[in-house]
C-alpha positions in Angstrom: -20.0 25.8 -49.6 -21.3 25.3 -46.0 -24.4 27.1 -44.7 -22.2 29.8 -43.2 -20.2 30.5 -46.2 -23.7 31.4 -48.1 -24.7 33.4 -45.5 -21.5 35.4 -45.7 -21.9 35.7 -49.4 -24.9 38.0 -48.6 -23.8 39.4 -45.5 -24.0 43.3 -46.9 -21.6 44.1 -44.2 -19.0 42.6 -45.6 -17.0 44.4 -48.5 -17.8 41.6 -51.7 -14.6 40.9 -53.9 -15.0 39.7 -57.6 -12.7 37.9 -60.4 -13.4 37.4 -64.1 -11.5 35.7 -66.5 -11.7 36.4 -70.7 -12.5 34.0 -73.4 -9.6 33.1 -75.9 -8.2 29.4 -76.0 -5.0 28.4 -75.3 -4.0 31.6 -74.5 -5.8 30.7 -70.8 -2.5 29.7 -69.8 -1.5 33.6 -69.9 -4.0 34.3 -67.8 -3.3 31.6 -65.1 0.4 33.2 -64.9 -1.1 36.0 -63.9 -3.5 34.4 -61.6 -0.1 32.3 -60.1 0.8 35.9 -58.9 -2.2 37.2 -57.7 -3.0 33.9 -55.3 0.8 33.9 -53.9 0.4 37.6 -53.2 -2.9 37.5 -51.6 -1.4 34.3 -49.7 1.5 36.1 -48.8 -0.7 39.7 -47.8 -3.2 37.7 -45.8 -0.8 35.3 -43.9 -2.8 32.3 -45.0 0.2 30.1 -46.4 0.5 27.5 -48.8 -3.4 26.2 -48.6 -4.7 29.5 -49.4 -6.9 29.9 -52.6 -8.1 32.0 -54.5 -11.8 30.9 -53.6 -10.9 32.0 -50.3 -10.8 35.6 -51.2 -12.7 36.1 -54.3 -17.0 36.0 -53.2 -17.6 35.6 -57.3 -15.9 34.0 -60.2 -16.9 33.9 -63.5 -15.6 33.4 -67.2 -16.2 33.1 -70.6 -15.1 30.1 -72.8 -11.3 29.0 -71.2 -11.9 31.4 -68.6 -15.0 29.3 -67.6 -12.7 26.0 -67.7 -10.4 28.4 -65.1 -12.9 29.8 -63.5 -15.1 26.8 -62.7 -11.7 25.0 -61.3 -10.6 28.1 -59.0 -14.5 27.9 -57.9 -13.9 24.4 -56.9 -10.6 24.8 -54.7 -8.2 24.1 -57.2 -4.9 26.5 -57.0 -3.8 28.4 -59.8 -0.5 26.8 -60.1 -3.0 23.1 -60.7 -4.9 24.9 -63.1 -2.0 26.2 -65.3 0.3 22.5 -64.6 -3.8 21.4 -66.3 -3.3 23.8 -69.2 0.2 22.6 -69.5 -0.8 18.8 -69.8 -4.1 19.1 -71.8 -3.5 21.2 -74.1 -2.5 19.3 -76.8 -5.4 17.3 -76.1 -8.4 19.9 -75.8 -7.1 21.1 -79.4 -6.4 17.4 -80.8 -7.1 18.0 -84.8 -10.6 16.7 -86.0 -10.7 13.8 -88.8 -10.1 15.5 -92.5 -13.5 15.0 -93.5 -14.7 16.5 -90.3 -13.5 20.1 -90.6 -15.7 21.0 -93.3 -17.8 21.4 -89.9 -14.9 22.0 -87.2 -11.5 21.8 -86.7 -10.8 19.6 -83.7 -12.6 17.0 -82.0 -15.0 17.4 -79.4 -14.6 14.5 -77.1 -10.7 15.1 -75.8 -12.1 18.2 -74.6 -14.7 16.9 -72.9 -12.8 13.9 -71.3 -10.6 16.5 -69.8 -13.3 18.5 -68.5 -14.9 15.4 -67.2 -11.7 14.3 -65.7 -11.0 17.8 -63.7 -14.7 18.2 -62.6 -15.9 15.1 -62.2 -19.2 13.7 -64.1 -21.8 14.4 -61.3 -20.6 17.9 -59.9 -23.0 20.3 -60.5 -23.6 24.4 -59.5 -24.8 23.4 -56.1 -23.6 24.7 -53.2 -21.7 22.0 -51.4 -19.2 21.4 -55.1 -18.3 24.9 -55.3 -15.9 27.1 -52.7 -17.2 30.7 -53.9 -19.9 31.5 -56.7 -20.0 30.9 -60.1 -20.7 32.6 -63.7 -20.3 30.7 -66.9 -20.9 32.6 -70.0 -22.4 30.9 -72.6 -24.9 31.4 -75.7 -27.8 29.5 -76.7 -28.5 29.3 -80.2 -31.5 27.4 -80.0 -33.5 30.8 -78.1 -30.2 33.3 -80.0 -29.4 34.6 -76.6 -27.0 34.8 -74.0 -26.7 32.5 -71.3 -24.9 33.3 -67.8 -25.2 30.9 -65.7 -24.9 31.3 -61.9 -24.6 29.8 -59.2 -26.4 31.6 -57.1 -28.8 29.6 -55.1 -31.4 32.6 -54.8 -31.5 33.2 -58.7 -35.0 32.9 -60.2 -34.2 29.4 -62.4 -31.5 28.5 -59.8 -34.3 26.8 -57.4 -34.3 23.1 -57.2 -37.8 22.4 -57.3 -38.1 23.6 -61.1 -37.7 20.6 -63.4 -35.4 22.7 -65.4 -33.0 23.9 -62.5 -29.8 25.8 -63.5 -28.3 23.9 -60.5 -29.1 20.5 -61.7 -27.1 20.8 -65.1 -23.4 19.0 -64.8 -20.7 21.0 -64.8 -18.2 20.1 -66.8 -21.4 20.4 -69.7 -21.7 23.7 -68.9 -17.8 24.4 -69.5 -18.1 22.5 -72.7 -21.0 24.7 -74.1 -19.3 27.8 -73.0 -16.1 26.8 -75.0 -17.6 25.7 -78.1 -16.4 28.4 -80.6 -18.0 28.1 -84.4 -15.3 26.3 -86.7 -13.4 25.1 -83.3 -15.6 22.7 -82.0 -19.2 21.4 -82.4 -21.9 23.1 -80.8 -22.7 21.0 -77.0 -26.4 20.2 -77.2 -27.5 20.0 -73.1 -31.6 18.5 -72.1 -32.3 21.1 -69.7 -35.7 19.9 -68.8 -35.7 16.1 -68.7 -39.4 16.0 -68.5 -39.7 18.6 -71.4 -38.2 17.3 -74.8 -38.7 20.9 -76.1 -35.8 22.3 -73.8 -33.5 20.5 -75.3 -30.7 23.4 -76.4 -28.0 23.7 -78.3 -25.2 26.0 -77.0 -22.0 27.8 -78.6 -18.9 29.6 -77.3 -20.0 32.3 -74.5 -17.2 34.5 -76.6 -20.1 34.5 -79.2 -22.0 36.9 -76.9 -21.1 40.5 -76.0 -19.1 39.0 -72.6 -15.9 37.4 -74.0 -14.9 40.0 -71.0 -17.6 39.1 -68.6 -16.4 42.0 -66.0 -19.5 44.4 -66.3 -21.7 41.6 -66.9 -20.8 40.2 -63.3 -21.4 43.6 -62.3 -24.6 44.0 -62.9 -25.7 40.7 -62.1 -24.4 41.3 -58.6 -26.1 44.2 -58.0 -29.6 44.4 -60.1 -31.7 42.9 -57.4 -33.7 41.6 -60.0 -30.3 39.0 -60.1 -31.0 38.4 -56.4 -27.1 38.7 -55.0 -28.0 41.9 -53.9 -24.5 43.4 -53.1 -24.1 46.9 -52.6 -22.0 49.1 -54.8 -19.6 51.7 -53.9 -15.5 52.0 -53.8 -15.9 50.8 -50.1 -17.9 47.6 -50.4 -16.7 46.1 -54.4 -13.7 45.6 -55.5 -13.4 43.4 -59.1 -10.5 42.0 -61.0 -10.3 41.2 -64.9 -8.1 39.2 -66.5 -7.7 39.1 -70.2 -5.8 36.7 -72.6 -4.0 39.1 -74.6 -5.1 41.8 -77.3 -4.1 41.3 -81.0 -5.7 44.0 -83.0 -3.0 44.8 -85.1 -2.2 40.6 -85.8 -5.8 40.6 -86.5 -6.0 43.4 -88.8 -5.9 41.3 -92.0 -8.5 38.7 -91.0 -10.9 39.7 -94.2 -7.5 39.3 -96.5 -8.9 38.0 -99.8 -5.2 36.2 -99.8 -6.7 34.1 -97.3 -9.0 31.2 -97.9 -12.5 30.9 -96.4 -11.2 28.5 -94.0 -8.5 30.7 -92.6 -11.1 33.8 -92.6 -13.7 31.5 -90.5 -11.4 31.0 -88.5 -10.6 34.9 -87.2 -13.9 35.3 -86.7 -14.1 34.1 -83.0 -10.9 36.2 -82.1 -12.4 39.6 -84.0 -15.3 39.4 -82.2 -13.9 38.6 -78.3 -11.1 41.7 -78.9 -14.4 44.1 -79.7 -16.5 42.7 -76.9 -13.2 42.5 -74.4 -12.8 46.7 -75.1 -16.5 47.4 -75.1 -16.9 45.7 -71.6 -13.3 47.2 -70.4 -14.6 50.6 -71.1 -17.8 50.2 -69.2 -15.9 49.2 -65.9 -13.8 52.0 -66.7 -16.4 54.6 -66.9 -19.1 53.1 -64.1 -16.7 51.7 -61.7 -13.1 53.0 -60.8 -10.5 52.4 -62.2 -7.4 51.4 -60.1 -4.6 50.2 -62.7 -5.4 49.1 -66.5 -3.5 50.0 -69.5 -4.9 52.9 -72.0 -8.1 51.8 -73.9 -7.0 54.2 -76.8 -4.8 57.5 -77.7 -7.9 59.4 -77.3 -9.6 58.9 -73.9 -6.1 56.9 -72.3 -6.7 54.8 -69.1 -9.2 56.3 -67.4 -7.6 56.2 -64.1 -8.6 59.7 -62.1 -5.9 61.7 -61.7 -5.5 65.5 -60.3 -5.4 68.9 -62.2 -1.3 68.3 -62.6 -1.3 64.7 -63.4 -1.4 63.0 -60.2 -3.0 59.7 -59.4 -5.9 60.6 -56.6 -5.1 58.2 -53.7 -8.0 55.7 -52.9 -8.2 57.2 -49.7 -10.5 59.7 -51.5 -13.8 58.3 -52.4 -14.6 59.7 -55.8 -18.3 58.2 -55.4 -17.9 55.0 -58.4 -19.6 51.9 -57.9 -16.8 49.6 -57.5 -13.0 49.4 -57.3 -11.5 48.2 -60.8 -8.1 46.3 -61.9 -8.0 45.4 -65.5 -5.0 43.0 -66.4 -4.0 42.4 -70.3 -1.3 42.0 -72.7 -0.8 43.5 -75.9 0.5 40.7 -78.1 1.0 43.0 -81.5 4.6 43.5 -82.0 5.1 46.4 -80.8 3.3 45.0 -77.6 5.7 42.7 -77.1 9.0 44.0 -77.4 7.8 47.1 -75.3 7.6 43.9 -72.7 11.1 42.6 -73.6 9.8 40.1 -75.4 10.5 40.9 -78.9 11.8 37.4 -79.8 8.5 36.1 -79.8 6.1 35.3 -82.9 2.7 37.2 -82.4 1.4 35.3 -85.2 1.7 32.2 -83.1 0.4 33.8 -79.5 -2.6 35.4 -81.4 -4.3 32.3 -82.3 -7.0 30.8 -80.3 -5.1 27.3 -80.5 -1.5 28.3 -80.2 -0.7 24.9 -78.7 3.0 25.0 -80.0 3.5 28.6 -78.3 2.6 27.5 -74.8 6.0 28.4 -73.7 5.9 32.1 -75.5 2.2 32.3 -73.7 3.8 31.8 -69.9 6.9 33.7 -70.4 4.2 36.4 -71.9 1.9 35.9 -68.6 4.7 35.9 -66.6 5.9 39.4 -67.4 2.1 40.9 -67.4 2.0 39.3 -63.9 4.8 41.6 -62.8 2.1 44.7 -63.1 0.3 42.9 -60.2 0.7 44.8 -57.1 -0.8 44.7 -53.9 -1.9 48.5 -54.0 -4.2 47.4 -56.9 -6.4 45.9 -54.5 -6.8 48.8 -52.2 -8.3 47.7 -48.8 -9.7 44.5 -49.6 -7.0 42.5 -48.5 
């Protein structure tokens, strides 16, 4: 970013727009055909052509685990189209299986990951400013201090300033990606020296999914507004508008995790997904109930979508502040059965689109994205285009 692009960022005047991306594997590439849509209509809305990106229109993007690999790249120019043509290539790579012996502590190796991540990002580019289009949040957890650990790249953020020895901003980021997609049984922890100087800040870090932020959405909330954060934005149905991608909802697939027909491996290996579907809702609901919500599909029978509607049933128009502290669009696909044949997609497995590493169901993952991003519609983005 230049100098005038960081001033914009906290130009108050100016209405602030936000993107998150879930955790959840493979399953990334159902979120990038989503976010194909979303950057051609905004393109398309804003007259900016074939060199717009996303970047340009999001102020703040952040993710969890794959959404971090996504989110990072959108944060560094990339178009979603490169991104998903990425997922497409690497895939089979990023989940390469480990060596037999080796999966008694993971199941696939760690260094085709980070070669990829390497390879997209480069080895030098850090959080600083001038590698980065738009700011950035990467969700990840520290076991070493058992704590969450976003990481932003905001240059006015307490640890973010470069003259502290252990500088957020100093910290490469494709290492940062790697620790945020480390999920337990998957991969290997990623053990980063924050400190050079200071061999006791040397930390190991796990899957950001491992935190309550799998869905990072009310997360970046606060952290854009809490002053103690340092963004600063203001909140309000006029001046914050954010976006939430997920990578699919399996409940029902998942049901059975704790089978004792299933072997301990097997069980291990649900564990990640159990935990990002609870944290996903929890975080969905929070938007839902504190910010406003534009177009989402119901949380449950019980409390439904949460969109405000009228005495006889009517959506209120957005031209009718209702006082919330942001604009909200929550984007996910239920990948049960009955999820997907109520998309037309009944032919395909949800066994195999479940799965964190559903490498072989790439294809069923698109066409699956590509029919969510047909629930994309301008309107969802009210006056912030």
């Amino acid at each position: 970013m230049a100098k005038e692009d960081i001033e914009k960022l906290f130009d108050l005047s100016r209405p602030k727009k936000m993107l998150t991306l879930d955790g959840g594997g493979i399953r990334g590439a159902l979120t990038l055909e989503v976010l194909v849509k979303i950057e051609k209509m905004l393109a398309h809305a804003t007259g900016k052509g074939d060199g717009f990106r996303l970047c340009h229109f999001f102020d703040y993007i952040g993710g969890t685990s794959t959404g971090a690999i996504i989110a990072a790249a959108l944060a560094r120019g990339m178009s979603a189209t490169e991104v998903l043509q990425f997922y497409t290539e690497a895939g089979p790579d990023m989940f390469d299986k480990a060596w037999i012996l080796a999966r008694v502590r993971h199941l696939y190796e760690t260094k085709p990951l980070a070669d990829q991540l390497q390879g997209v990002f480069g080895t030098h580019t850090t959080l600083e400013p001038q590698h980065l289009k738009c700011l950035l949040l990467v969700v990840t957890r520290n076991v070493t201090t058992d704590s969450p650990w976003p990481i932003s790249s905001n240059p006015r953020a307490k640890y973010n300033d470069p003259n502290r020895p252990d500088c957020n901003m100093k910290i490469p980021l494709w290492q940062l990606v790697r620790a945020s997609t480390a999920a337990p049984i998957f991969f290997e922890p990623e053990v980063i020296q924050w400190d050079p100087t200071n061999p006791a800040k040397r930390f190991v870090f796990v899957d950001g999914g491992m935190t309550p932020y799998n869905n990072p959405s009310f997360l970046m909330y606060r952290m854009a507004t809490l002053p103690q954060y340092k963004v600063g934005w203001k909140t309000g149905e006029r001046h914050l508008l954010l976006v939430s991608i997920g990578t699919g909802a399996a409940p029902e697939v998942d049901a059975d995790v704790y089978s004792p027909g299933k072997n301990a491996l097997s069980n291990l290996a649900g564990i990640p997904s159990a935990l990002m579907y609870g944290a996903s809702v929890d975080q969905d609901l929070n938007c839902r109930t504190v910010g406003r919500c534009i177009y989402g599909a119901p949380i449950d029978r019980e409390i439904g979508d949460l969109i405000p509607r009228d005495a006889g049933g009517n959506t209120v128009p957005l031209s009718e502040d209702l006082g919330r502290s942001f604009l909200y669009a929550r984007y996910n696909a239920e990948l049960s059965l009955e999820g997907l044949r109520k998309m037309g997609l009944g032919d395909i497995d949800p066994k195999k689109v479940s799965r964190l590493d559903s490498v072989d169901a790439l294809e069923d993952l698109s066409r699956v994205g590509q029919k969510l991003a047909e629930e994309v519609k301008i309107e969802h983005f009210g006056s912030f285009v």
